[in-house]
Backbone as CSV, one residue per row, in Angstrom:
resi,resn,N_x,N_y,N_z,CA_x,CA_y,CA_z,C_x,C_y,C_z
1,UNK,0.848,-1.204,0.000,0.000,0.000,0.000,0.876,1.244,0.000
2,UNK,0.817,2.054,-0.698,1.540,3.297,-0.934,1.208,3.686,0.135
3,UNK,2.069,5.185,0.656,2.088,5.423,1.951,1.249,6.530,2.001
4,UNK,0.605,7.669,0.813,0.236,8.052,0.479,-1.400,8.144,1.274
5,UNK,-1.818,6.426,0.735,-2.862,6.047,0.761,-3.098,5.823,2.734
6,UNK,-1.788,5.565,2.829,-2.418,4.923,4.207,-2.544,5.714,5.016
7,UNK,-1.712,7.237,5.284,-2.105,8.435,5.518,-3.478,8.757,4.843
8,UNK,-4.255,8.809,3.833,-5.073,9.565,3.641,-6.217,8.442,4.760
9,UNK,-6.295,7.008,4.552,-7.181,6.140,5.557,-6.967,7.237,6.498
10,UNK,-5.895,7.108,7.061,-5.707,7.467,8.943,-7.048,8.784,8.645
11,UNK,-6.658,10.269,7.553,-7.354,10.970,7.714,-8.624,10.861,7.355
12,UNK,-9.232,9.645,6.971,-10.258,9.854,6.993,-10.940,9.056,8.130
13,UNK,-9.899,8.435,9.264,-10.475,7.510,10.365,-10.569,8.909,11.637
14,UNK,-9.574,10.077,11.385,-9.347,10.877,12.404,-10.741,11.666,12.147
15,UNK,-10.867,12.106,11.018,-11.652,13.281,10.683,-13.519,12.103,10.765
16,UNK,-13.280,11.380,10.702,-14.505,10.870,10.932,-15.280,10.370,12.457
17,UNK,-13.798,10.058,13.545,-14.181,10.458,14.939,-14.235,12.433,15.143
18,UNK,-13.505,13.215,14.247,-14.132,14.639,14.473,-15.630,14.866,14.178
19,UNK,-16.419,14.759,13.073,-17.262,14.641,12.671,-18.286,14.085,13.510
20,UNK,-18.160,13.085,14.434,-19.154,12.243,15.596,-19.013,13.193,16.739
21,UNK,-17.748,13.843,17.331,-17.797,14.601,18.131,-18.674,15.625,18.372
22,UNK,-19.182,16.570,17.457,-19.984,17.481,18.077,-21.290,16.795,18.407
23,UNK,-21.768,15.698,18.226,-23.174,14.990,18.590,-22.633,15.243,19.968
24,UNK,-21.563,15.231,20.150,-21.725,14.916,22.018,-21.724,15.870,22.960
25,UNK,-21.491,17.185,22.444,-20.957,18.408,22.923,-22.774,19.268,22.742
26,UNK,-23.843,18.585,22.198,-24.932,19.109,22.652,-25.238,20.697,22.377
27,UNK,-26.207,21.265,22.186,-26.359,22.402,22.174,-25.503,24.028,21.919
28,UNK,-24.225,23.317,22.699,-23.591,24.488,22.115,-22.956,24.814,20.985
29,UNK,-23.262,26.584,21.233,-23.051,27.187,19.616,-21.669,26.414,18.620
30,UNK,-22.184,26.552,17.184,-20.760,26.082,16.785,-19.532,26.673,17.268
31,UNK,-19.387,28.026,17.061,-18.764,28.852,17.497,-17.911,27.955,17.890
32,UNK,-18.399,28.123,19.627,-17.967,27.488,20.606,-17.309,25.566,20.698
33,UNK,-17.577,25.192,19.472,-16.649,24.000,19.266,-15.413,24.251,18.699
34,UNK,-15.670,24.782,17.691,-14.020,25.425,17.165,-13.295,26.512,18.170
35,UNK,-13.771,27.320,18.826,-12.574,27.523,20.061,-12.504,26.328,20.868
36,UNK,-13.268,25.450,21.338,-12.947,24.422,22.417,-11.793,23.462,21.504
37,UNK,-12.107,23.473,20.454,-10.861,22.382,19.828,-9.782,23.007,19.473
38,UNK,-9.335,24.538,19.574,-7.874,25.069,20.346,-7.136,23.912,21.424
39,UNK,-7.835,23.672,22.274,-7.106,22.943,23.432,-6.766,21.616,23.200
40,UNK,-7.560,21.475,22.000,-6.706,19.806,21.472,-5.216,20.084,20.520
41,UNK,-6.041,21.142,19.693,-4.989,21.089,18.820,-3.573,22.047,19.576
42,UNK,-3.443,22.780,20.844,-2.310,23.025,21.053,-1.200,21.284,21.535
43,UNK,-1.678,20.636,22.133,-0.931,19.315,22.762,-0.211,18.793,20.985
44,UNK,-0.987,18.485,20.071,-0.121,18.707,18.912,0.790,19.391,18.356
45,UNK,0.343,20.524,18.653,1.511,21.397,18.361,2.452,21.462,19.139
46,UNK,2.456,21.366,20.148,3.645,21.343,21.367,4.480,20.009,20.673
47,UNK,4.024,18.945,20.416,4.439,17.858,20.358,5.609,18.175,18.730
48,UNK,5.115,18.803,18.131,5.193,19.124,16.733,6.810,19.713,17.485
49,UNK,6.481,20.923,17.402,7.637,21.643,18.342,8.659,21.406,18.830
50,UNK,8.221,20.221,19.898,9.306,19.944,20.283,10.298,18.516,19.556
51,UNK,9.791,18.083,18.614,10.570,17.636,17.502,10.889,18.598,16.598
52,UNK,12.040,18.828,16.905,12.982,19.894,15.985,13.630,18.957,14.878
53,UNK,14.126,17.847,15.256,14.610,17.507,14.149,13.714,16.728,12.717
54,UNK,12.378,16.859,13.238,11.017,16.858,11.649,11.136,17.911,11.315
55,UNK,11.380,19.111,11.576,10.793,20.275,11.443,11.579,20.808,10.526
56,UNK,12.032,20.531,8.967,12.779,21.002,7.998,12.250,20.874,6.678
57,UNK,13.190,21.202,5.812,12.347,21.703,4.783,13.733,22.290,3.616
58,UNK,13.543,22.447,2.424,13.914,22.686,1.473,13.920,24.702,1.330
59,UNK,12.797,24.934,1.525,12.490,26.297,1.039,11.642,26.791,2.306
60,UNK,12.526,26.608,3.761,11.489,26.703,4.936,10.353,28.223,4.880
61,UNK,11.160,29.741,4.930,10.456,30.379,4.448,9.186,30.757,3.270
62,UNK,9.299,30.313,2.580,8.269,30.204,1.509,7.352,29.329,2.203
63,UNK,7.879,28.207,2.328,6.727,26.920,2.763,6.116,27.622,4.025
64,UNK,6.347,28.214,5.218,6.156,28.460,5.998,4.913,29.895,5.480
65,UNK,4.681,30.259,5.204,4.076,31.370,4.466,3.179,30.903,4.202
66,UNK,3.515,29.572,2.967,2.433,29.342,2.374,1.487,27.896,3.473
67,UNK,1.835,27.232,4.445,0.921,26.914,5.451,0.502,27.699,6.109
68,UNK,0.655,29.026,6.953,0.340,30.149,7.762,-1.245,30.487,6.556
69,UNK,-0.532,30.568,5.149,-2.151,31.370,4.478,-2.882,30.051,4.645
70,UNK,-2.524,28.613,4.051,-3.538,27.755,4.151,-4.207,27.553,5.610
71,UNK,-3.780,28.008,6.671,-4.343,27.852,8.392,-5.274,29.032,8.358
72,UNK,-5.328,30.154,7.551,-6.014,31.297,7.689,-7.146,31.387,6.944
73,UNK,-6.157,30.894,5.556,-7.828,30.869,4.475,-9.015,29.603,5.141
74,UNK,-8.177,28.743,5.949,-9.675,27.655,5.958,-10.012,28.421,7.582
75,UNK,-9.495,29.194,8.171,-10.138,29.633,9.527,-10.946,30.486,9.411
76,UNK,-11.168,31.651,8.054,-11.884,32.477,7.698,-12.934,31.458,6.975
77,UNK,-12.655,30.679,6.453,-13.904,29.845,5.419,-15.079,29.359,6.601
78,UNK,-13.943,28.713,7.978,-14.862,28.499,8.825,-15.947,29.305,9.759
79,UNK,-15.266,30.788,9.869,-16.291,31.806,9.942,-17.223,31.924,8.624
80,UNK,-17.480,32.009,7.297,-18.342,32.352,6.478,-19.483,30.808,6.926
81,UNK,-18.779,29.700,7.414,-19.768,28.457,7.352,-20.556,28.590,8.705
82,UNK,-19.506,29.273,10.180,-20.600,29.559,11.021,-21.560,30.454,10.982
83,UNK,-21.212,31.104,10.411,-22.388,32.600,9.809,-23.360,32.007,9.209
84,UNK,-23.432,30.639,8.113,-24.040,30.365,7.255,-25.182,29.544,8.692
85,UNK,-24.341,28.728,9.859,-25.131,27.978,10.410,-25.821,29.184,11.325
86,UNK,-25.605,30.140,11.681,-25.957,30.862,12.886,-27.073,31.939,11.541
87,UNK,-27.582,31.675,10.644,-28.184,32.654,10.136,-29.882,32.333,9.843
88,UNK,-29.074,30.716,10.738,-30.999,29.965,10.675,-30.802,28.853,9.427
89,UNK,-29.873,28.697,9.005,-30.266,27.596,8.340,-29.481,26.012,8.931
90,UNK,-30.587,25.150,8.657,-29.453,23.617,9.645,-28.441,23.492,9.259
91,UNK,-27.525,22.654,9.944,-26.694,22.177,9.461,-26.730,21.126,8.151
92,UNK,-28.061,20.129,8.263,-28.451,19.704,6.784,-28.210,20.103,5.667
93,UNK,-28.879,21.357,5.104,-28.828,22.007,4.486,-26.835,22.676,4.184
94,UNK,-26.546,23.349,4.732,-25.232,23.590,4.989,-24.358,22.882,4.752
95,UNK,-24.628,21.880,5.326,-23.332,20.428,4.917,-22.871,20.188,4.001
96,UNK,-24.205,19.745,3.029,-24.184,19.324,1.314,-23.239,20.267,0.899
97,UNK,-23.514,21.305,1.287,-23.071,22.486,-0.008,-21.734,22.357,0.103
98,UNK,-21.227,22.587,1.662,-19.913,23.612,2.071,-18.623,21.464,1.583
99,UNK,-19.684,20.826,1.740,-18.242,19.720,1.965,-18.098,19.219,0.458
100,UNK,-18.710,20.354,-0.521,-18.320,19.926,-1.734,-16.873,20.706,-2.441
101,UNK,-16.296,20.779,-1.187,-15.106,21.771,-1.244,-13.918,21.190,-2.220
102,UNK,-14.078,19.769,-2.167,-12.851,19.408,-3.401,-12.992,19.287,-4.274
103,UNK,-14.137,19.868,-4.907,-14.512,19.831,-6.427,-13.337,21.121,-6.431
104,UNK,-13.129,22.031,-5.986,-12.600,23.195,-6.119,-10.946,22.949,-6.162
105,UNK,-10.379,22.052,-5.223,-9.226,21.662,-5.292,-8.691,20.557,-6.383
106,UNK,-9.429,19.825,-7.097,-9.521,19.138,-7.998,-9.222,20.144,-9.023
107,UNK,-10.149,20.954,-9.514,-9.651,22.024,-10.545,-8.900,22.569,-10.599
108,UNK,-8.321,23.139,-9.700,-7.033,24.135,-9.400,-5.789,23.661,-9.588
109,UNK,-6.032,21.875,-8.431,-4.633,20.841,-8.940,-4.247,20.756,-10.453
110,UNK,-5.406,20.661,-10.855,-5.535,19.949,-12.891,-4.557,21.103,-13.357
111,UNK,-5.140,22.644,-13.009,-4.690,24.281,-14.016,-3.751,24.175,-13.430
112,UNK,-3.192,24.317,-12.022,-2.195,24.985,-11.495,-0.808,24.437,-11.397
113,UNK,-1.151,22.929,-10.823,-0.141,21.885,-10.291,0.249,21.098,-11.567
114,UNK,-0.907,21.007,-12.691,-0.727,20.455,-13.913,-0.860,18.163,-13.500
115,UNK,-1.100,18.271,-12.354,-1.623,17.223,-12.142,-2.702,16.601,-13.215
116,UNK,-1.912,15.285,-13.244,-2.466,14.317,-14.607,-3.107,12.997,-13.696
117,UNK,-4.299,12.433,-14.359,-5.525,11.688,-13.543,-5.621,11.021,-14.987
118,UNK,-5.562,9.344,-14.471,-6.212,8.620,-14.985,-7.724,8.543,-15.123
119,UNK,-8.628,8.012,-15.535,-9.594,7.929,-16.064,-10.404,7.160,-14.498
120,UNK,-9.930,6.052,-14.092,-10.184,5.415,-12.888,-10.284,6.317,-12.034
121,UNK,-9.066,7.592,-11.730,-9.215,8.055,-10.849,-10.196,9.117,-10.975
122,UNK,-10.517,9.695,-12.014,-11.833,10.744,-12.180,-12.686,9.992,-11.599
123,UNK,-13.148,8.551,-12.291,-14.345,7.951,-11.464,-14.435,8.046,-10.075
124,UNK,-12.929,7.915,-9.223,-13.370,7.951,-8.150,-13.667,8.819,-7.684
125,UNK,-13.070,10.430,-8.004,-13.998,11.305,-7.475,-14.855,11.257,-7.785
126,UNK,-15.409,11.179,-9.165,-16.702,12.050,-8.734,-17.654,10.518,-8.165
127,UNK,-17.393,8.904,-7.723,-18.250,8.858,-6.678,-17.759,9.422,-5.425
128,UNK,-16.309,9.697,-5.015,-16.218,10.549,-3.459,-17.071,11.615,-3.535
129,UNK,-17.172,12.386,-4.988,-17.873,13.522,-4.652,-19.654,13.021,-4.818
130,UNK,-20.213,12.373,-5.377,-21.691,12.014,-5.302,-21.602,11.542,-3.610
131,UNK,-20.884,10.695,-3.507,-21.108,10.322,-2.014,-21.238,11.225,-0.660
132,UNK,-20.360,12.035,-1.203,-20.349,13.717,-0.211,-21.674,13.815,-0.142
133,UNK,-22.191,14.078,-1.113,-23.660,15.176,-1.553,-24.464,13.868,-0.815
134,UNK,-24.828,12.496,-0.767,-25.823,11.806,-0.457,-25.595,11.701,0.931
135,UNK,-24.463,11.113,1.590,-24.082,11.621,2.935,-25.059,12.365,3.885
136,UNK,-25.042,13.801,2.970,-25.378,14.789,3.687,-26.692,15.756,3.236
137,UNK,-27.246,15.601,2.149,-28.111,16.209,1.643,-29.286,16.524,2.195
138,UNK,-29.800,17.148,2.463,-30.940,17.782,3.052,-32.314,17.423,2.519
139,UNK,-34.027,17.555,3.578,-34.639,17.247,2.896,-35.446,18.936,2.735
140,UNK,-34.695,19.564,3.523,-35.322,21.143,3.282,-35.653,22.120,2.453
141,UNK,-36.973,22.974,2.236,-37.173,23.853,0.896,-35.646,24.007,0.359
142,UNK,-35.447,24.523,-0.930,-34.747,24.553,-1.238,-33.983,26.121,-1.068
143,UNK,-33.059,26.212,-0.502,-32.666,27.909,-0.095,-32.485,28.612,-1.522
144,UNK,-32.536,29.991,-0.682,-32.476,31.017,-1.456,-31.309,31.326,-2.734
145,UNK,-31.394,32.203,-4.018,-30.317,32.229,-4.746,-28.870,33.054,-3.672
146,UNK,-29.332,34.117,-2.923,-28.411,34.824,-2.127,-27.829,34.165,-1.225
147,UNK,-28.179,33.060,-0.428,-27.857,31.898,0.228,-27.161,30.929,0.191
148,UNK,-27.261,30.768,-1.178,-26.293,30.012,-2.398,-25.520,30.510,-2.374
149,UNK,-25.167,31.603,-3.219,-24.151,32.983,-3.202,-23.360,32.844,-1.918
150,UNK,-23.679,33.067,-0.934,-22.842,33.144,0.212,-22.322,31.700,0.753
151,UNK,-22.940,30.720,0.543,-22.339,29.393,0.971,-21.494,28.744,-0.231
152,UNK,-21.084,29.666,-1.457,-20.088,29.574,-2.122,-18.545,29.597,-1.437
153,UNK,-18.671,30.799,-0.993,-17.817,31.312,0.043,-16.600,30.345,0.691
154,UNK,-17.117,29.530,1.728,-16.670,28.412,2.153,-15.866,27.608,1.280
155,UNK,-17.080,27.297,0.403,-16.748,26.109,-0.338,-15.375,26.612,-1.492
156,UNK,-14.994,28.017,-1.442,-13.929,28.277,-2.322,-12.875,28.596,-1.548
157,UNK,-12.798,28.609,-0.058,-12.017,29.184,0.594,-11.029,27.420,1.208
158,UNK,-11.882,27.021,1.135,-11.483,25.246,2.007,-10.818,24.846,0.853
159,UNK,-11.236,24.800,-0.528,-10.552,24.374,-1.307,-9.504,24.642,-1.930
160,UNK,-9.440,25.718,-1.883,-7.636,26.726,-1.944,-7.234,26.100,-0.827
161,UNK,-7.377,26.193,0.301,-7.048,25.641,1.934,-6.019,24.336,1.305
162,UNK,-6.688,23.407,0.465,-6.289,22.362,1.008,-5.342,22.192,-0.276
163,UNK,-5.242,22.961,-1.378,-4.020,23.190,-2.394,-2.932,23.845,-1.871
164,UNK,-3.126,25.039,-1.311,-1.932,25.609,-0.266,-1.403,24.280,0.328
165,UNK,-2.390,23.667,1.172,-1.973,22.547,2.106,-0.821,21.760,1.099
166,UNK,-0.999,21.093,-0.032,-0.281,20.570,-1.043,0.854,21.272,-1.419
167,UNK,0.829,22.746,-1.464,1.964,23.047,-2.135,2.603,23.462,-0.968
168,UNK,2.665,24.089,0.374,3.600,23.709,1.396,4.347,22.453,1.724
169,UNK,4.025,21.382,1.090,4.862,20.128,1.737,5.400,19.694,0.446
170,UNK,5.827,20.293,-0.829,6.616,20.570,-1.367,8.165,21.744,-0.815
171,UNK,7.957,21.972,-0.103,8.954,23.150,0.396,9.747,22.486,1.964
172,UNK,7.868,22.395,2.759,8.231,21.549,4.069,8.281,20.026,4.459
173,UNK,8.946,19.804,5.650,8.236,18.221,6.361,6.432,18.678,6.369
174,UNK,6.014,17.545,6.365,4.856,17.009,7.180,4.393,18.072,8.316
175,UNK,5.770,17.110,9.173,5.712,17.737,10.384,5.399,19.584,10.600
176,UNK,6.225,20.420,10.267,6.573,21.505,10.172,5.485,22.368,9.398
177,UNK,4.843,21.659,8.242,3.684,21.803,7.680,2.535,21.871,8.736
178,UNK,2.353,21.232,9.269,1.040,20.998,10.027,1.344,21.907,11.100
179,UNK,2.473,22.135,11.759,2.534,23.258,12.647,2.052,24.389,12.462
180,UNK,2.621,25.090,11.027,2.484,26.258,10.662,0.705,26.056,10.487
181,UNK,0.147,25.220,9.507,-1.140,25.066,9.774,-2.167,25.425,10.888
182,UNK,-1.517,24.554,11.678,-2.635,24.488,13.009,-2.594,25.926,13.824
183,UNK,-1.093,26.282,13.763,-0.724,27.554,14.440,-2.346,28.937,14.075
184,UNK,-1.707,29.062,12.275,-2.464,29.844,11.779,-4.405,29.605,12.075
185,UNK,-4.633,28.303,11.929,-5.999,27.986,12.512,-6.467,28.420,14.002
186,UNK,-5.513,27.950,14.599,-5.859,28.693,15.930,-6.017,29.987,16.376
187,UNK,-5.342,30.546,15.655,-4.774,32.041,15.811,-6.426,32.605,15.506
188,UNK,-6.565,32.203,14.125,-7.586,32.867,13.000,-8.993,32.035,13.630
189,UNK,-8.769,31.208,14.463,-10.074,31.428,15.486,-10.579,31.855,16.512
190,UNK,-9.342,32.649,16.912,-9.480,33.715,17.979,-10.583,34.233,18.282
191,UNK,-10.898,34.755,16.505,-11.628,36.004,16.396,-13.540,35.550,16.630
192,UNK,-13.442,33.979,16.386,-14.959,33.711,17.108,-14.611,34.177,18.941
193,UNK,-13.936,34.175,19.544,-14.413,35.203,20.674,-15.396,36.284,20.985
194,UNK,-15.425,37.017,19.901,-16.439,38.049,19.686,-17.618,37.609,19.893
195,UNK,-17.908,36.131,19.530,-19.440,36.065,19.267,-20.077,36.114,20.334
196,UNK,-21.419,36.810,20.378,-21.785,36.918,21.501,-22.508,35.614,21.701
197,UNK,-23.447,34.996,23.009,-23.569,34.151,23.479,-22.669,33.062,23.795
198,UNK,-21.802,33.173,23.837,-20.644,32.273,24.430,-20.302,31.859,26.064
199,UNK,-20.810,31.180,26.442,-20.415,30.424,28.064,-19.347,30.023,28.446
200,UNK,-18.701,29.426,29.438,-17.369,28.779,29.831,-17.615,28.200,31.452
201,UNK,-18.771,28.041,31.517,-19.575,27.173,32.959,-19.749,26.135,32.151
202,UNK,-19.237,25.141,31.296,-19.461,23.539,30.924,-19.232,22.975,31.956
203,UNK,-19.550,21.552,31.612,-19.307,20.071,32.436,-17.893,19.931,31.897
204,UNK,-17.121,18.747,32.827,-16.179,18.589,32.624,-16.367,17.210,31.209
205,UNK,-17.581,16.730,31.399,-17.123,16.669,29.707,-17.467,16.912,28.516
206,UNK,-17.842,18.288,28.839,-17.900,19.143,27.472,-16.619,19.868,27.527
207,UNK,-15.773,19.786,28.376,-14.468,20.191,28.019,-13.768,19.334,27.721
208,UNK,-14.143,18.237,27.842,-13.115,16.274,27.465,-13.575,16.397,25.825
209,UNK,-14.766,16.237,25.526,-15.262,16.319,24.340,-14.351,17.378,23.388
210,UNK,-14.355,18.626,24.025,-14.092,19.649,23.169,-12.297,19.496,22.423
211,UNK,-11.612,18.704,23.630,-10.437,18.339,23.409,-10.062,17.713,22.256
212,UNK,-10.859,16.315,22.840,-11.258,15.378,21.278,-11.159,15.940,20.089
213,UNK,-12.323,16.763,20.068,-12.361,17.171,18.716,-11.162,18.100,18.252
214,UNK,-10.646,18.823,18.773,-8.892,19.373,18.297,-8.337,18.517,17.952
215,UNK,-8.034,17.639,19.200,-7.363,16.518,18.717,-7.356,15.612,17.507
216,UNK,-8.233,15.243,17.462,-9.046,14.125,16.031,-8.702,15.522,14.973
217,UNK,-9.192,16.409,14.453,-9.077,17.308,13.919,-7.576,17.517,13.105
218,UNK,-6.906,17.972,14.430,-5.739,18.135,14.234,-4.256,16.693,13.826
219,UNK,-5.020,15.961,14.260,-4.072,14.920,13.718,-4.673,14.296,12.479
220,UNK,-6.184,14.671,11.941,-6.128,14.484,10.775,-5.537,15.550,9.432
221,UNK,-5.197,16.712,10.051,-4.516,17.410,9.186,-2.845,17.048,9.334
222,UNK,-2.591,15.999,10.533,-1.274,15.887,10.113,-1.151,14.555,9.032
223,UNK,-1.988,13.537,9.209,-1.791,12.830,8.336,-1.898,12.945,6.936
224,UNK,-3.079,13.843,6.732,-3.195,14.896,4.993,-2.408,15.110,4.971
225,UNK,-1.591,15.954,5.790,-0.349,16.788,5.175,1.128,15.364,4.868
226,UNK,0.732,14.810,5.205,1.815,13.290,4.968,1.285,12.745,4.211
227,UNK,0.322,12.628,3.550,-0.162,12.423,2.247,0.162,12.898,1.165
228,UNK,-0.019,14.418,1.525,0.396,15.020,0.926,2.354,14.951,0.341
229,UNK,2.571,14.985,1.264,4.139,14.890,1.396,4.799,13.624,1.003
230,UNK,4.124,12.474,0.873,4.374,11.243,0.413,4.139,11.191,-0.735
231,UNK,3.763,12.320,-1.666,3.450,12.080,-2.954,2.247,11.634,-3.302
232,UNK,0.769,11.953,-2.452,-0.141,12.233,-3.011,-0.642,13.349,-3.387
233,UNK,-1.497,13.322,-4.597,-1.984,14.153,-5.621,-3.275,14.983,-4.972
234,UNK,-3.150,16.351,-4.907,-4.148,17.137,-4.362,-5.522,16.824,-4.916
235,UNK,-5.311,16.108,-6.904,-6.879,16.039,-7.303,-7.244,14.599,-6.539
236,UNK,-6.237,13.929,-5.884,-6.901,12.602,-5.405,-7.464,12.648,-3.934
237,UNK,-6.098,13.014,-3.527,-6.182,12.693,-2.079,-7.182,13.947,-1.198
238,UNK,-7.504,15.191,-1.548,-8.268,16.030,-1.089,-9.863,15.072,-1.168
239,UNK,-10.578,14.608,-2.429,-11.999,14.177,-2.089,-12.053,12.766,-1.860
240,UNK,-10.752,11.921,-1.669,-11.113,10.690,-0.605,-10.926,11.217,0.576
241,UNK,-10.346,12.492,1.408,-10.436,11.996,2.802,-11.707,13.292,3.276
242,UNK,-12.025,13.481,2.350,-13.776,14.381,2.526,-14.598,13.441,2.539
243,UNK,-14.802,12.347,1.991,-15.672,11.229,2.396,-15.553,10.423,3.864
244,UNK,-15.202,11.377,4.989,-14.976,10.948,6.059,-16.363,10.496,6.964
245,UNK,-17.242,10.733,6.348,-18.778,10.602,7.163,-18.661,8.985,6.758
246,UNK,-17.911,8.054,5.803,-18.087,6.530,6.312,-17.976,5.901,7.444
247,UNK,-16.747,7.077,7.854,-16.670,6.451,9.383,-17.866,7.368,10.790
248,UNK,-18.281,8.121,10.599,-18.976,9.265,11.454,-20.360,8.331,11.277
249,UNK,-21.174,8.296,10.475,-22.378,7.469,10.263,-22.525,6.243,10.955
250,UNK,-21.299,4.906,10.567,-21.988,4.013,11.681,-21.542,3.998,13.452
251,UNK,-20.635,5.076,13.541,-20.396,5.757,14.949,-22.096,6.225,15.397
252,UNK,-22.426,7.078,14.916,-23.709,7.776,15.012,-24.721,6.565,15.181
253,UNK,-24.668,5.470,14.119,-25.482,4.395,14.572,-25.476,3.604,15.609
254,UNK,-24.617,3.282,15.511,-23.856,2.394,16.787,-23.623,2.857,17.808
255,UNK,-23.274,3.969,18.660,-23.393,4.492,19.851,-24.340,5.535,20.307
256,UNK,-25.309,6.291,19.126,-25.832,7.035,19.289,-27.687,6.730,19.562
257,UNK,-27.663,5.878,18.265,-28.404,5.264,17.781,-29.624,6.082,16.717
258,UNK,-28.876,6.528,16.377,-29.180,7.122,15.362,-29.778,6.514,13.896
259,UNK,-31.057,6.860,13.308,-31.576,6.012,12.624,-30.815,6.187,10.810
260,UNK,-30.158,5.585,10.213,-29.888,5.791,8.678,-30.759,4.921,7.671
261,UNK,-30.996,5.641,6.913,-31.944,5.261,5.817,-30.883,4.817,4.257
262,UNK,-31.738,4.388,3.357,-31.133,4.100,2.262,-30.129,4.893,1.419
263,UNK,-30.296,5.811,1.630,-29.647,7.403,1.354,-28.412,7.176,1.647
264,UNK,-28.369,6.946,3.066,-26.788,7.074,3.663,-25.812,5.860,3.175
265,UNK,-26.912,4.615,3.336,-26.037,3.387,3.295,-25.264,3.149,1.708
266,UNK,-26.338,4.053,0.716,-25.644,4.029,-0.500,-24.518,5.000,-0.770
267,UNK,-24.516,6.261,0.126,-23.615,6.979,0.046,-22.072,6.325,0.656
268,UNK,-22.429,5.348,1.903,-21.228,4.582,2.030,-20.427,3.425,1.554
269,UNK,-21.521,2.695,0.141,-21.517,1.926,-0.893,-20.609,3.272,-1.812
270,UNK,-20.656,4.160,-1.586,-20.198,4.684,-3.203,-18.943,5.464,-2.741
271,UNK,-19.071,5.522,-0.985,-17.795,5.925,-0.863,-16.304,4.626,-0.696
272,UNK,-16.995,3.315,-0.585,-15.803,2.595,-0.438,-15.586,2.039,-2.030
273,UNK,-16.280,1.898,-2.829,-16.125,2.158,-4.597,-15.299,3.102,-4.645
274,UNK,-15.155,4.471,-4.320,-14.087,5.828,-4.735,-12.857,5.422,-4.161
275,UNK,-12.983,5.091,-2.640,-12.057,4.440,-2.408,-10.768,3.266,-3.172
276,UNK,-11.391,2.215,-3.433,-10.988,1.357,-4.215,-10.443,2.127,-6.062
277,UNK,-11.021,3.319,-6.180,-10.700,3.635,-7.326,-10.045,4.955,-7.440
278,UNK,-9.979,5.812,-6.802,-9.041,6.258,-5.932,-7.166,5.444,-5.711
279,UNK,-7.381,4.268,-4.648,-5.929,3.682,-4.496,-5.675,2.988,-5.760
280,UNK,-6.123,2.945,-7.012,-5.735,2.126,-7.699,-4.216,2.965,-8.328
281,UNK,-3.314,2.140,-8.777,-2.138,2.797,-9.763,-1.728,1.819,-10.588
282,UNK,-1.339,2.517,-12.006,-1.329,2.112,-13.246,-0.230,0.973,-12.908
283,UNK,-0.040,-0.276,-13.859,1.094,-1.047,-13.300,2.317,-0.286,-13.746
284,UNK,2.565,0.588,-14.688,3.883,0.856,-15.179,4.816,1.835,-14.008
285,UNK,3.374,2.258,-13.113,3.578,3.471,-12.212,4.041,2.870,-11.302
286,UNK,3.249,1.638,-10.820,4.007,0.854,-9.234,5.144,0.469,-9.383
287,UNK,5.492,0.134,-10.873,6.884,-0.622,-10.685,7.787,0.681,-10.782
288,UNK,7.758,1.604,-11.232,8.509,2.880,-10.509,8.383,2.982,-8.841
C-alpha cells in the first residue's frame, strides 16, 4: 500500500471520529466548538515543536508562508460556514453544499499543479464527490439564490485551503507543515471570541469532548499533510479523505443510535467504490 494512501485512511479515520464529536458536545453554539478544539490542537503542536529535528524543509520560508495562508484561508472559510449555520439555516442544508469543497481543489490541482488523472481516478472522485452530496443532503425547501451565493464562500475558501496545504509540503516536512497550519488555525479562530452568546460554565465533559475534537481534527490534518508529502496528488487525495462521514455514520449508529436510511447506506456503498478507485495505480507506475 503506498504510503500516500495509508495516511489519507488514517485521515479519513481521524476526521470521521471529528465529525461524531460534536453529537456529544450538545447544544452548544458552533462557534464554541471550534474555540474548544484550540485545546486539542495546542498538545499537537507542542508535540510538533518539540521535535525539531522533523521540522525542515527545502524552502522553509516560503513553505512556511504558504501553510500560515492555508491555516487562515480555511479559519476564515470556517467563519463564512458559522455565519451560514448561525443565520438559521441547519446544518443539513449547509453540509451538502460547504463539503463539496474538493470539487474546487480538484480544478485548481488539474490548471495549477498540472496534475495528470487517470480515467479510474476521475471515477473515483466524482463517486467521493456524489457520495459527499448523499451523505449529507438535506430534505429542506430549497434555499435562497443569495444563500447560495454566500455558501459559495466556504466552499472556495477550504478548497484553496487544502491546495496551499499541497503546495507547502513541497517546500516543508509534514511535520513543520502541520505546525504552521494548526498555528495559523488557531490564531484565526481567535476572532470567534467576539461572538456573543458564548459560556465557559461547561461540564467537565464538554471540556473532554471539546479536546477530542482538536485533537481528532488536528491529527487528521497531520496525516493529509503526509499524504500530501508522500506524494499524493491534491486532485486525489483532497476528495477521498472528505468522504470521512463513512466512518462518522456508523459511529452515530452504533453508539448514538441514530436512525440511517437508504440514502446514507448508499452513500457509504459509493464511498468505499471511490475508495478502491481512488488507491488504484497504473502497473507501469508501481513498478517505478
Amino acid at each position: 500500500m503506498p504510503r500516500w494512501l495509508l495516511y489519507s485512511i488514517l485521515t479519513v479515520l481521524f476526521w470521521g471520529i471529528w465529525g461524531f464529536i460534536p453529537r456529544k458536545l450538545g447544544a452548544l453554539p458552533a462557534e464554541q466548538h471550534q474555540l474548544l478544539s484550540i485545546l486539542g490542537l495546542l498538545p499537537i503542536m507542542a508535540v510538533l515543536a518539540w521535535r525539531r529535528e522533523r521540522l525542515s524543509g527545502t524552502r522553509i520560508r516560503r513553505g512556511c508562508w504558504i501553510a500560515l495562508a492555508a491555516g487562515l484561508v480555511a479559519s476564515v472559510g470556517n467563519l463564512f460556514f458559522y455565519r451560514l449555520i448561525n443565520s438559521g439555516q441547519s446544518a443539513a442544508t449547509v453540509v451538502p453544499l460547504t463539503s463539496l469543497y474538493p470539487l474546487v481543489t480538484v480544478v485548481l490541482a488539474v490548471l495549477i499543479l498540472k496534475e495528470k488523472l487517470h480515467w479510474i481516478h476521475g471515477a473515483g472522485i466524482g463517486l467521493a464527490l456524489v457520495s459527499i452530496y448523499f451523505f449529507n443532503v438535506g430534505r429542506e425547501e430549497p434555499p435562497s439564490a443569495r444563500w447560495l451565493a454566500l455558501a459559495l464562500l466556504p466552499i472556495l475558501l477550504w478548497g484553496v485551503a487544502a491546495l496551499l496545504q499541497k503546495l507547502c509540503t513541497n517546500d516543508l516536512s509534514a511535520e513543520l507543515s502541520t505546525l504552521g497550519f494548526l498555528a495559523a488555525l488557531a490564531i484565526g479562530s481567535l476572532a470567534l471570541l467576539a461572538t456573543p452568546g458564548l459560556t465557559w460554565r461547561l461540564s467537565a465533559a464538554d471540556w473532554g469532548w471539546g479536546v477530542a475534537l482538536g485533537l481528532s481534527l488536528g491529527l487528521g490534518n497531520l496525516t493529509l499533510l503526509a499524504a500530501f508529502a508522500s506524494g499524493g496528488q491534491a486532485a486525489i487525495v483532497s476528495p477521498l479523505t472528505a468522504i470521512y462521514s463513512v466512518i462518522t455514520v456508523p459511529l452515530a449508529v452504533g453508539l448514538l443510535g441514530e436512525k440511517v436510511g437508504a440514502q446514507q447506506w448508499l452513500a457509504i456503498a459509493l464511498a468505499v467504490a471511490a475508495i478502491v478507485a481512488l488507491a488504484w495505480t497504473p502497473a507501469a507506475k508501481a513498478s517505478e
